[in-house]
mmCIF file as gemmi writes it, N, C-alpha and C atoms, coordinates in Angstrom:
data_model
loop_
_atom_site.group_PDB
_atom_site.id
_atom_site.type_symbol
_atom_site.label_atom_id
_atom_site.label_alt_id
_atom_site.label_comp_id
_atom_site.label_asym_id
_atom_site.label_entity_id
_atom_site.label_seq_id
_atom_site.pdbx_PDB_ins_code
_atom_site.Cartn_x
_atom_site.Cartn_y
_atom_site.Cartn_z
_atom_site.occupancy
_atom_site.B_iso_or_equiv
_atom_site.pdbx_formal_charge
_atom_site.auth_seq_id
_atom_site.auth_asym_id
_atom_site.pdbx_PDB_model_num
ATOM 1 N N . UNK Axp A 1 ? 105.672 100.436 127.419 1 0 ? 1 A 1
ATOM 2 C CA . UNK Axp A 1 ? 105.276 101.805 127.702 1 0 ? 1 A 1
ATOM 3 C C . UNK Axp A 1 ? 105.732 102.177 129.111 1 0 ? 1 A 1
ATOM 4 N N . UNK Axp A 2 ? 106.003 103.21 129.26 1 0 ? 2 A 1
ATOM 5 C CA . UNK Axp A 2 ? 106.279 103.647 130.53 1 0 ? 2 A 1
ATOM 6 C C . UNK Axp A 2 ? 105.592 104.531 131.283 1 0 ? 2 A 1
ATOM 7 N N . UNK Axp A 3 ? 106.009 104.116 132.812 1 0 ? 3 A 1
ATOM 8 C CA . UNK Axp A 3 ? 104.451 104.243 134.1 1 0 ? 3 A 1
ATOM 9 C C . UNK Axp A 3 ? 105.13 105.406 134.658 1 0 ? 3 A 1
ATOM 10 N N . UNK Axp A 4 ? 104.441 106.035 135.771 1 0 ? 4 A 1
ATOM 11 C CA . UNK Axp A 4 ? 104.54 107.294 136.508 1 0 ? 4 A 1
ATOM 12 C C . UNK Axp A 4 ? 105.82 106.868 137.018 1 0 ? 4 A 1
ATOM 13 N N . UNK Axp A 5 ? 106.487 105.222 137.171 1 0 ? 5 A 1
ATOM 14 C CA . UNK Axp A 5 ? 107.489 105.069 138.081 1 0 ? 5 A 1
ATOM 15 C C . UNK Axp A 5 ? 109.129 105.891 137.87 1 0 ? 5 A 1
ATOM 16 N N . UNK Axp A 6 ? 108.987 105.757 136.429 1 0 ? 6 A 1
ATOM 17 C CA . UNK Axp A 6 ? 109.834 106.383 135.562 1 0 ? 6 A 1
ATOM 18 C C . UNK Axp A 6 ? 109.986 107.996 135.752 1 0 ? 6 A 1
ATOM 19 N N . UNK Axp A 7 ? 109.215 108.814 136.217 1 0 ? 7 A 1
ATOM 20 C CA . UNK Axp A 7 ? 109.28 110.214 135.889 1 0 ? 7 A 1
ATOM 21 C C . UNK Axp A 7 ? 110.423 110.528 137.422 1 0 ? 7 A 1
ATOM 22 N N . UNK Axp A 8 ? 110.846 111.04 137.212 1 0 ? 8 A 1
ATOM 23 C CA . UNK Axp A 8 ? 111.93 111.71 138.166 1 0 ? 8 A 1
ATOM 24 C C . UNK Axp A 8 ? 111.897 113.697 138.359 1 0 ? 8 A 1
ATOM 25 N N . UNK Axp A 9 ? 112.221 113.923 139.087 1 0 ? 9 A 1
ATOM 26 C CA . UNK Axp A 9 ? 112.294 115.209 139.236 1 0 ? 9 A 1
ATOM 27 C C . UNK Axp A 9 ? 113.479 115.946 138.628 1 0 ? 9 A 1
ATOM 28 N N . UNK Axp A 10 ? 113.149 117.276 137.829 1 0 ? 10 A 1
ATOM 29 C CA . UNK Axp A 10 ? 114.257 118.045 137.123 1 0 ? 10 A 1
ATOM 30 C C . UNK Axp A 10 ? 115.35 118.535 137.896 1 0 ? 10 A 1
ATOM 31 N N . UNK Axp A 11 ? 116.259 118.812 137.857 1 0 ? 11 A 1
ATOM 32 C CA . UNK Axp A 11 ? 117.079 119.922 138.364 1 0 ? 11 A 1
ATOM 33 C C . UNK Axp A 11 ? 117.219 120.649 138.097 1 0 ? 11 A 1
ATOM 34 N N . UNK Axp A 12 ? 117.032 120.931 136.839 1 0 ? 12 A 1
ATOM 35 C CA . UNK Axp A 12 ? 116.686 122.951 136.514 1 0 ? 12 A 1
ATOM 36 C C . UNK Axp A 12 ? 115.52 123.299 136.658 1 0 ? 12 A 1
ATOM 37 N N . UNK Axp A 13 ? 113.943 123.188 136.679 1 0 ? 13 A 1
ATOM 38 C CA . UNK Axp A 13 ? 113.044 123.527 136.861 1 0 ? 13 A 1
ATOM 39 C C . UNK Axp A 13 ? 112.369 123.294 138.057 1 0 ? 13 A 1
ATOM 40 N N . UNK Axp A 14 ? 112.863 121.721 138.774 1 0 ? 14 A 1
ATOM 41 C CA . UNK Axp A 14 ? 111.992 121.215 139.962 1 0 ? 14 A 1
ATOM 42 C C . UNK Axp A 14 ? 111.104 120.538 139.414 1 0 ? 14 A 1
ATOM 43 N N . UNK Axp A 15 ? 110.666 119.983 138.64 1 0 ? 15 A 1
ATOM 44 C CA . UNK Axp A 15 ? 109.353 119.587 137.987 1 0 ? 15 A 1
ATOM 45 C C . UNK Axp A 15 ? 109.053 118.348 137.929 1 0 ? 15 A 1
ATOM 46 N N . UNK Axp A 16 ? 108.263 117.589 138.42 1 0 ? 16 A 1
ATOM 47 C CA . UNK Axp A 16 ? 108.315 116.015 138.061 1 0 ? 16 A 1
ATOM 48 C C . UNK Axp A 16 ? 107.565 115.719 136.635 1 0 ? 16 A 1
ATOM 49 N N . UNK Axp A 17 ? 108.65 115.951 135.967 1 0 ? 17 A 1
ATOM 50 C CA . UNK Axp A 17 ? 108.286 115.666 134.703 1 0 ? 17 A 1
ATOM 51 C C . UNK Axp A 17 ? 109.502 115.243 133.727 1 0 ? 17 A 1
ATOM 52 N N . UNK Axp A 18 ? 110.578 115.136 134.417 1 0 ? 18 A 1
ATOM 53 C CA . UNK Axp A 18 ? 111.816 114.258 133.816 1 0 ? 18 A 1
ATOM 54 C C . UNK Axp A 18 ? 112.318 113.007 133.729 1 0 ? 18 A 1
ATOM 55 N N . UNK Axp A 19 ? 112.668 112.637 132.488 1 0 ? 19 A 1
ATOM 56 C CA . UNK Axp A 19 ? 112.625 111.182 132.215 1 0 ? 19 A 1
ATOM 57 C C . UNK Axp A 19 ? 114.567 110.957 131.767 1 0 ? 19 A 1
ATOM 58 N N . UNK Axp A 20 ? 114.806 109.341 132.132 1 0 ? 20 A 1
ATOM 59 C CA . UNK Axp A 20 ? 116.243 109.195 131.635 1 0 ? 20 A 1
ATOM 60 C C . UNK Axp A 20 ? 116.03 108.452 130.142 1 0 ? 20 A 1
ATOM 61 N N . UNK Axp A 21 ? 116.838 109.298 129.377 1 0 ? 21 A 1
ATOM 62 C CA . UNK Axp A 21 ? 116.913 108.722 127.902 1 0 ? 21 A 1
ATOM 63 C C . UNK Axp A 21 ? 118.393 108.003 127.988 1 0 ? 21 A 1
ATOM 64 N N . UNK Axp A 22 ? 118.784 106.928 127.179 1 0 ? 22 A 1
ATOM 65 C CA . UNK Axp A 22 ? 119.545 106.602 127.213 1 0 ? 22 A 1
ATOM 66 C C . UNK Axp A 22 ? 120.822 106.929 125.761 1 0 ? 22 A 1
ATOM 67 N N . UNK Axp A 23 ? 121.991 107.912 125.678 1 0 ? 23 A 1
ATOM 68 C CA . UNK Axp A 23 ? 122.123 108.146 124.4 1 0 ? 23 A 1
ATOM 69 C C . UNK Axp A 23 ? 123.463 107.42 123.99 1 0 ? 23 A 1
ATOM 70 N N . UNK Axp A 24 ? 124.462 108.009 123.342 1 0 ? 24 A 1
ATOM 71 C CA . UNK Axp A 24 ? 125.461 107.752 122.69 1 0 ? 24 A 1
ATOM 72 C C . UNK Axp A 24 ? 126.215 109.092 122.299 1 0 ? 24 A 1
ATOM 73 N N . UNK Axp A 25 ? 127.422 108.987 122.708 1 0 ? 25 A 1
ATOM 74 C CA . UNK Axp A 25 ? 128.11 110.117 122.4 1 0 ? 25 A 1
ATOM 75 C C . UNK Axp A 25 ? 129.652 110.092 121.988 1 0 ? 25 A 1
ATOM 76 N N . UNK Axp A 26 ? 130.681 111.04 121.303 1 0 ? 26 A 1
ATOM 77 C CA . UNK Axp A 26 ? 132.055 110.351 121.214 1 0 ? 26 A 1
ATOM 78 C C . UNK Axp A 26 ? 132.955 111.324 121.969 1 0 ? 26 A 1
ATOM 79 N N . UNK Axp A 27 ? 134.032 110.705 122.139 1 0 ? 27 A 1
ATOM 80 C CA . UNK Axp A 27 ? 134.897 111.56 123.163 1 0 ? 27 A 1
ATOM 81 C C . UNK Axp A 27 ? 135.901 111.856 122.339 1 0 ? 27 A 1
ATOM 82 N N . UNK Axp A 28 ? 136.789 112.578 121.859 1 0 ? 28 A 1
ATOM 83 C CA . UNK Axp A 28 ? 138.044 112.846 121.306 1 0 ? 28 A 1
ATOM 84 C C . UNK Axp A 28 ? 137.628 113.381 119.76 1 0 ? 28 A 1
ATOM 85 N N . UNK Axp A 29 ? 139.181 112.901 119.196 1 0 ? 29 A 1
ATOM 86 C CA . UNK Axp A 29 ? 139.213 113.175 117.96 1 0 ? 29 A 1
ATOM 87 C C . UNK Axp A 29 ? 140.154 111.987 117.436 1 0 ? 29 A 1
ATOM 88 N N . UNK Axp A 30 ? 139.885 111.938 115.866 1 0 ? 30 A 1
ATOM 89 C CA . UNK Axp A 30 ? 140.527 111.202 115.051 1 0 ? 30 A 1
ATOM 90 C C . UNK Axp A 30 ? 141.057 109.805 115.6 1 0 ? 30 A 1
ATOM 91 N N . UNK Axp A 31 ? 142.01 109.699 115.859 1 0 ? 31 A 1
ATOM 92 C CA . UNK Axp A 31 ? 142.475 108.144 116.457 1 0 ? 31 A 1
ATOM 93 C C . UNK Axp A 31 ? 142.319 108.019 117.894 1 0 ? 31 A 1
ATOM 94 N N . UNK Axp A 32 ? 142.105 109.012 118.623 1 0 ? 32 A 1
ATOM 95 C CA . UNK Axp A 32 ? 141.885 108.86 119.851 1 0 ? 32 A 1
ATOM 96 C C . UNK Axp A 32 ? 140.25 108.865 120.144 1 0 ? 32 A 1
ATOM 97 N N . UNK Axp A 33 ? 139.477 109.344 119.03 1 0 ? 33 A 1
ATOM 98 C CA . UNK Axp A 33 ? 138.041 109.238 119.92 1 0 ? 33 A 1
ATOM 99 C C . UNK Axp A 33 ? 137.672 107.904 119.717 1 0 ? 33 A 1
ATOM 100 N N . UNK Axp A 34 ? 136.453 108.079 121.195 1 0 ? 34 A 1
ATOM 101 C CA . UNK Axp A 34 ? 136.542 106.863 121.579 1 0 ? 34 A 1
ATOM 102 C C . UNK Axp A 34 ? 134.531 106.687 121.497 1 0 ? 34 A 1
ATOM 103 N N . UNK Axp A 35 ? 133.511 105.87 121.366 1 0 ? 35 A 1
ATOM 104 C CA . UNK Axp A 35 ? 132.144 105.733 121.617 1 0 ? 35 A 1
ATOM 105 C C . UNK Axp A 35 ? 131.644 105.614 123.036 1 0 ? 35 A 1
ATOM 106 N N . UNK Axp A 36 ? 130.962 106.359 123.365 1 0 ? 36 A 1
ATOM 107 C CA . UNK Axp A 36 ? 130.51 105.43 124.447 1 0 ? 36 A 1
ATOM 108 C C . UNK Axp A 36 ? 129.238 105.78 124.223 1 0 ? 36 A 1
ATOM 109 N N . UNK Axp A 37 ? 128.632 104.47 124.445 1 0 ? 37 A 1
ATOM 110 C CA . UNK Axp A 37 ? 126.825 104.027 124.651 1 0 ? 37 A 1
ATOM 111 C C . UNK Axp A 37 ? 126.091 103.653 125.585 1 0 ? 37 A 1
ATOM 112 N N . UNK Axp A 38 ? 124.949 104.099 125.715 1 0 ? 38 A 1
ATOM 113 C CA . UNK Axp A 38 ? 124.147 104.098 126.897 1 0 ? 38 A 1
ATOM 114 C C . UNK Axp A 38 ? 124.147 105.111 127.968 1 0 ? 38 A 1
ATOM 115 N N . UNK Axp A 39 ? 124.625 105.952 127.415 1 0 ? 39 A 1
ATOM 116 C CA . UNK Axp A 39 ? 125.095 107.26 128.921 1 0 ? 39 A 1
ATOM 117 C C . UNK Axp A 39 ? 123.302 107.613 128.831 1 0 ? 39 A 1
ATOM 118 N N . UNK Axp A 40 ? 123.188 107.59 130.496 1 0 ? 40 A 1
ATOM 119 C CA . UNK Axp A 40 ? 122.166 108.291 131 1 0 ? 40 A 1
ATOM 120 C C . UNK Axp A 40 ? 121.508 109.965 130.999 1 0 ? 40 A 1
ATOM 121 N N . UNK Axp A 41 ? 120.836 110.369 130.128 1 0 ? 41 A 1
ATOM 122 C CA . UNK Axp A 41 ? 120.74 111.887 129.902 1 0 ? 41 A 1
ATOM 123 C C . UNK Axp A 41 ? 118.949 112.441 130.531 1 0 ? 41 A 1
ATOM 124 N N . UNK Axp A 42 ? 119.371 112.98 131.327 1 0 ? 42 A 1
ATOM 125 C CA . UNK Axp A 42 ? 117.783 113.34 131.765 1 0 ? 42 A 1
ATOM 126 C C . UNK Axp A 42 ? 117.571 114.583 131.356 1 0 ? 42 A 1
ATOM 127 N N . UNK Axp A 43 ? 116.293 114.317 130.658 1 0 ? 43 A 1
ATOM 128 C CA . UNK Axp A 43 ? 115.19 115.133 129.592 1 0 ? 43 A 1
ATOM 129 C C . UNK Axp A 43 ? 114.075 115.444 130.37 1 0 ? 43 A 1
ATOM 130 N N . UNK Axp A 44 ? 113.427 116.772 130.798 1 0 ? 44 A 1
ATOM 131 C CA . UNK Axp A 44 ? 112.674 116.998 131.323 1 0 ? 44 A 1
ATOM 132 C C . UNK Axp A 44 ? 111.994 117.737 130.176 1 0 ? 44 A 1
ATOM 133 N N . UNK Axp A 45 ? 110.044 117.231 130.556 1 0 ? 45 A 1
ATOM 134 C CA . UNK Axp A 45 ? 108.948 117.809 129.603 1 0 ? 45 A 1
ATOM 135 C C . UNK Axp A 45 ? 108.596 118.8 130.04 1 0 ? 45 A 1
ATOM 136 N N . UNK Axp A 46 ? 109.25 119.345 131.402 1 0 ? 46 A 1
ATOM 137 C CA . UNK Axp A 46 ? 107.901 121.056 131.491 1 0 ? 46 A 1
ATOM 138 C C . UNK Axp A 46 ? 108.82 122.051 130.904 1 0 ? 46 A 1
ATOM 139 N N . UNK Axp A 47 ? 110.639 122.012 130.952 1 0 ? 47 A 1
ATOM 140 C CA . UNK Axp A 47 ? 111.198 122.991 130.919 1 0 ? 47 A 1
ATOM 141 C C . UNK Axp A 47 ? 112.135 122.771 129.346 1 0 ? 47 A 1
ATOM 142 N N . UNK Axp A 48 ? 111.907 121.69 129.141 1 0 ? 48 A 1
ATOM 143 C CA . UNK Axp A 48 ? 112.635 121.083 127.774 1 0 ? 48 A 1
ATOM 144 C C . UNK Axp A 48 ? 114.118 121.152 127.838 1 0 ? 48 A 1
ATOM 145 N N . UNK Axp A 49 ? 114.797 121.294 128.723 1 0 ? 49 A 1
ATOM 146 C CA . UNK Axp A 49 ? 116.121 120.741 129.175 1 0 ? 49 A 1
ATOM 147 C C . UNK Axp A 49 ? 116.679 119.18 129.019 1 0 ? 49 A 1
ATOM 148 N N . UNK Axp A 50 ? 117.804 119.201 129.126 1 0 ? 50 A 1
ATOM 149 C CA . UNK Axp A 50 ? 118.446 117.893 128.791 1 0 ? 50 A 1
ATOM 150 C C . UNK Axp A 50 ? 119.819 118.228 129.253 1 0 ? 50 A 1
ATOM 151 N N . UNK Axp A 51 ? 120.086 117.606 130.6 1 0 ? 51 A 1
ATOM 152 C CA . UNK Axp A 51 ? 121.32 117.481 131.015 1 0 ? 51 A 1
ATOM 153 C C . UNK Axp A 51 ? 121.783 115.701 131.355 1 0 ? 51 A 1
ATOM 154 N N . UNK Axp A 52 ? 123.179 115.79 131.89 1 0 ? 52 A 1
ATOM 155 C CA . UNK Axp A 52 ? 123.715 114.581 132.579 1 0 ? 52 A 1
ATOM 156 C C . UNK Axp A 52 ? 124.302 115.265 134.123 1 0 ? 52 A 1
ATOM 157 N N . UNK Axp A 53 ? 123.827 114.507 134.902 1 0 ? 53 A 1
ATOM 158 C CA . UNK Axp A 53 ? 123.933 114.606 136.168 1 0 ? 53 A 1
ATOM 159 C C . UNK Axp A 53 ? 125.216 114.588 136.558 1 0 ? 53 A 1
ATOM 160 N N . UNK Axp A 54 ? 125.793 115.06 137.732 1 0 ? 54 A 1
ATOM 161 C CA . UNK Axp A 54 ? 127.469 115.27 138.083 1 0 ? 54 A 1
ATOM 162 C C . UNK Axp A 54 ? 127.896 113.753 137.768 1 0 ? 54 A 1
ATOM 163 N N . UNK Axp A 55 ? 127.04 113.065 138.763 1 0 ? 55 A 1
ATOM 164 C CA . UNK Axp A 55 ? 127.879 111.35 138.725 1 0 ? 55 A 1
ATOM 165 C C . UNK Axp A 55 ? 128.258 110.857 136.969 1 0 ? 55 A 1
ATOM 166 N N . UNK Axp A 56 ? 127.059 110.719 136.482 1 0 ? 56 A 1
ATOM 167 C CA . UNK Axp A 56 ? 127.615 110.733 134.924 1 0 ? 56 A 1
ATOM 168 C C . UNK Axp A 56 ? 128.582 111.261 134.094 1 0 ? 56 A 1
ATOM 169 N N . UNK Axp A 57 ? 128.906 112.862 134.79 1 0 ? 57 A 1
ATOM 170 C CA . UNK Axp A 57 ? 129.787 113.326 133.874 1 0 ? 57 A 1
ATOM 171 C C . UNK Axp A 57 ? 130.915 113 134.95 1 0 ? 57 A 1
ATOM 172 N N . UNK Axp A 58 ? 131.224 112.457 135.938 1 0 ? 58 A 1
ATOM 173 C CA . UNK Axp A 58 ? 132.27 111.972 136.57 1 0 ? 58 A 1
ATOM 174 C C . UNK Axp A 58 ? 132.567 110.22 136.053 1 0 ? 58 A 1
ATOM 175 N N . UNK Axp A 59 ? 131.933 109.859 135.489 1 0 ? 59 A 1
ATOM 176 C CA . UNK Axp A 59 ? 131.918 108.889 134.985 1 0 ? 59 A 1
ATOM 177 C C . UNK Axp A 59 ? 132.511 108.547 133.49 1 0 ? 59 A 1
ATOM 178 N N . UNK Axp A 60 ? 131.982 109.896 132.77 1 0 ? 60 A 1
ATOM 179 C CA . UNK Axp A 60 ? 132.562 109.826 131.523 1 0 ? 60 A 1
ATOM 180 C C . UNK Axp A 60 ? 134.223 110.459 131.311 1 0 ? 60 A 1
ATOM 181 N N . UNK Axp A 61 ? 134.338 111.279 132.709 1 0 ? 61 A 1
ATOM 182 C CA . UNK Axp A 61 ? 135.732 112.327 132.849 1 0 ? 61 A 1
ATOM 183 C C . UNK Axp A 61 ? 136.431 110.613 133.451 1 0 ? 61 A 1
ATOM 184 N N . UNK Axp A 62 ? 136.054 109.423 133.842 1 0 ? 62 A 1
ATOM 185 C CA . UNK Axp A 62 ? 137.197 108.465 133.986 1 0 ? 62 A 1
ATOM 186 C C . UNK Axp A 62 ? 137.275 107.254 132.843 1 0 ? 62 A 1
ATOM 187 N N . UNK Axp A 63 ? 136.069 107.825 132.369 1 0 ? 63 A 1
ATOM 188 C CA . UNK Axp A 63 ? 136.036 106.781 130.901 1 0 ? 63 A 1
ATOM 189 C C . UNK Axp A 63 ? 137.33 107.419 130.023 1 0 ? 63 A 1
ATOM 190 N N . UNK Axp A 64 ? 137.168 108.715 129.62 1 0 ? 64 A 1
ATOM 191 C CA . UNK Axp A 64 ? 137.824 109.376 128.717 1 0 ? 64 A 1
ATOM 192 C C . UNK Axp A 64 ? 139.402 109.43 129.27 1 0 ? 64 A 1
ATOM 193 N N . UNK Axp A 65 ? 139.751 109.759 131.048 1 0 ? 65 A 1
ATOM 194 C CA . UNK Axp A 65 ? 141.452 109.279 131.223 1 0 ? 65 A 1
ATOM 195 C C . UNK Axp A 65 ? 141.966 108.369 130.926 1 0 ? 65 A 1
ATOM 196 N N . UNK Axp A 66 ? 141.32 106.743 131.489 1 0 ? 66 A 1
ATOM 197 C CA . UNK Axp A 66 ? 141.197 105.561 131.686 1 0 ? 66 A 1
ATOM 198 C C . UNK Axp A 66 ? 140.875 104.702 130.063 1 0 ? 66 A 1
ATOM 199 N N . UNK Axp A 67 ? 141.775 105.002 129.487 1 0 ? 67 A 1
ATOM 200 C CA . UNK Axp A 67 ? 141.506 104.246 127.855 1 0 ? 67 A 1
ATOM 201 C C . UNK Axp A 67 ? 141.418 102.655 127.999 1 0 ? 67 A 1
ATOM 202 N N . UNK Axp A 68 ? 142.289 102.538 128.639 1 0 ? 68 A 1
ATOM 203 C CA . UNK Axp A 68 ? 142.316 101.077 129.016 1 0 ? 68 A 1
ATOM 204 C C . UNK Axp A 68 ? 141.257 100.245 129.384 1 0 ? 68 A 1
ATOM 205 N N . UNK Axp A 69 ? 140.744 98.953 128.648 1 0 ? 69 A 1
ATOM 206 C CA . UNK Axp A 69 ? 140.061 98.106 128.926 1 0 ? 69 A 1
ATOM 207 C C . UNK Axp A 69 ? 138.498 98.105 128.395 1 0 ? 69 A 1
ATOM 208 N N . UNK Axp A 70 ? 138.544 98.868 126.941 1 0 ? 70 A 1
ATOM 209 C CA . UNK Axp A 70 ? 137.55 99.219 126.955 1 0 ? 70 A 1
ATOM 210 C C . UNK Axp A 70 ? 137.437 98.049 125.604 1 0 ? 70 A 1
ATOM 211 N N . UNK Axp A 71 ? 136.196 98.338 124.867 1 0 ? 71 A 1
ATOM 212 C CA . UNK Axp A 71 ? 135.843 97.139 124.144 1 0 ? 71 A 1
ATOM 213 C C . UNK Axp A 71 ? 136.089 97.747 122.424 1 0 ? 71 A 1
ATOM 214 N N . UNK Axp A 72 ? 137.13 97.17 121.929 1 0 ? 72 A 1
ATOM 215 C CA . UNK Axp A 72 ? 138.007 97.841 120.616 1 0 ? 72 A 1
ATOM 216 C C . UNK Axp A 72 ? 136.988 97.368 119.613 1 0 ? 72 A 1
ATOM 217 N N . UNK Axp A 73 ? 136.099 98.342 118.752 1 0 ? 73 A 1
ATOM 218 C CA . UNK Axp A 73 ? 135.345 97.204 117.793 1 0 ? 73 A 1
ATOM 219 C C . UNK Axp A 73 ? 135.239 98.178 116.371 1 0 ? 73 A 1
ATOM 220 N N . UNK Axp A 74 ? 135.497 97.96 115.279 1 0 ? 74 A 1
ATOM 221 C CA . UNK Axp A 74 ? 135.27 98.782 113.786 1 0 ? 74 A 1
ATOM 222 C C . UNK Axp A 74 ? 133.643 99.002 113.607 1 0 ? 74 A 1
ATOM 223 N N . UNK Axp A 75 ? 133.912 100.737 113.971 1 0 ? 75 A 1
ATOM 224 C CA . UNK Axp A 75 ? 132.332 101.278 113.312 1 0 ? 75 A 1
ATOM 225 C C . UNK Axp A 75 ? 132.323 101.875 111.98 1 0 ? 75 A 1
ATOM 226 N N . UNK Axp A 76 ? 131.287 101.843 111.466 1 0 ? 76 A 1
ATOM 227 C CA . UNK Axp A 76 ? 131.634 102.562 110.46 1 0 ? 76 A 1
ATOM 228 C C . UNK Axp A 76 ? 131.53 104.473 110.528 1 0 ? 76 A 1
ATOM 229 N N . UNK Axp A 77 ? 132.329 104.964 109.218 1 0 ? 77 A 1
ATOM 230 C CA . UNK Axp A 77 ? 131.717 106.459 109.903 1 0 ? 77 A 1
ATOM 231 C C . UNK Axp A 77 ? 131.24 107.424 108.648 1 0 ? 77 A 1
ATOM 232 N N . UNK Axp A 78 ? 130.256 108.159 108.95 1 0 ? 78 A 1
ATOM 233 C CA . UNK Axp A 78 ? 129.527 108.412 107.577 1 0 ? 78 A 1
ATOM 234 C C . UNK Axp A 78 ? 130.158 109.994 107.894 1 0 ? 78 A 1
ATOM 235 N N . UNK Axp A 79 ? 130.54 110.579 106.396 1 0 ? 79 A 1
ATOM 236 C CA . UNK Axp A 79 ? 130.809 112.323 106.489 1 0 ? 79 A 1
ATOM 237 C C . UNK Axp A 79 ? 129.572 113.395 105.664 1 0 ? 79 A 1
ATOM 238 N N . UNK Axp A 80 ? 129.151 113.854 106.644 1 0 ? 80 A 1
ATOM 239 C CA . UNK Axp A 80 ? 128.743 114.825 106.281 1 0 ? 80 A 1
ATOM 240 C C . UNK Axp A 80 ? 129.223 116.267 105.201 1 0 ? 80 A 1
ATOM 241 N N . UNK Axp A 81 ? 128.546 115.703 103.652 1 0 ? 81 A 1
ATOM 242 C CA . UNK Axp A 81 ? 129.345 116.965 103.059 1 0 ? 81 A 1
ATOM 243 C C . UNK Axp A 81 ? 128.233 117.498 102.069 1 0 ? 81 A 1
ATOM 244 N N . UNK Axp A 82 ? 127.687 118.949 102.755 1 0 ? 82 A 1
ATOM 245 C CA . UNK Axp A 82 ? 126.516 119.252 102.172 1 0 ? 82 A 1
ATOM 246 C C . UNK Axp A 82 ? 126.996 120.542 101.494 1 0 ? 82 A 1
């Protein structure tokens, strides 16, 4: 469970009531997209926002140039056809 240590302050509201979730997201398309997991996304409870902070998205803008060296592994992929 998690303690008061965890709550961080928002940047859109000011509020100490934001927490880091940890998510998963994909970059590209077709043969070029790529997974990445664990990106840091802070979720705040007073204003119900959900952003990633500059450093993160400077992080993912050198993940996504920088293809190289990353960890090649077969996911599977489910299609949505409703």
């Amino acid at each position: 469970m998690s303690d008061d240590k965890d709550i961080i302050q928002c940047d859109i509201c000011g509020a100490y009531s934001a927490r880091i979730r940890r998510v998963n997201r994909t970059q590209g398309k077709g043969e070029d997209m790529i997974l990445v997991e664990n990106i840091p996304l802070v979720v705040c409870r007073s204003c119900g926002q959900s952003y990633f902070t500059a450093t993160t998205l400077r992080e993912l803008e050198r993940i996504r140039c920088t293809r190289d060296g990353h960890t090649i592994r077969p996911i599977s992929v489910a299609i949505f056809d409703a």
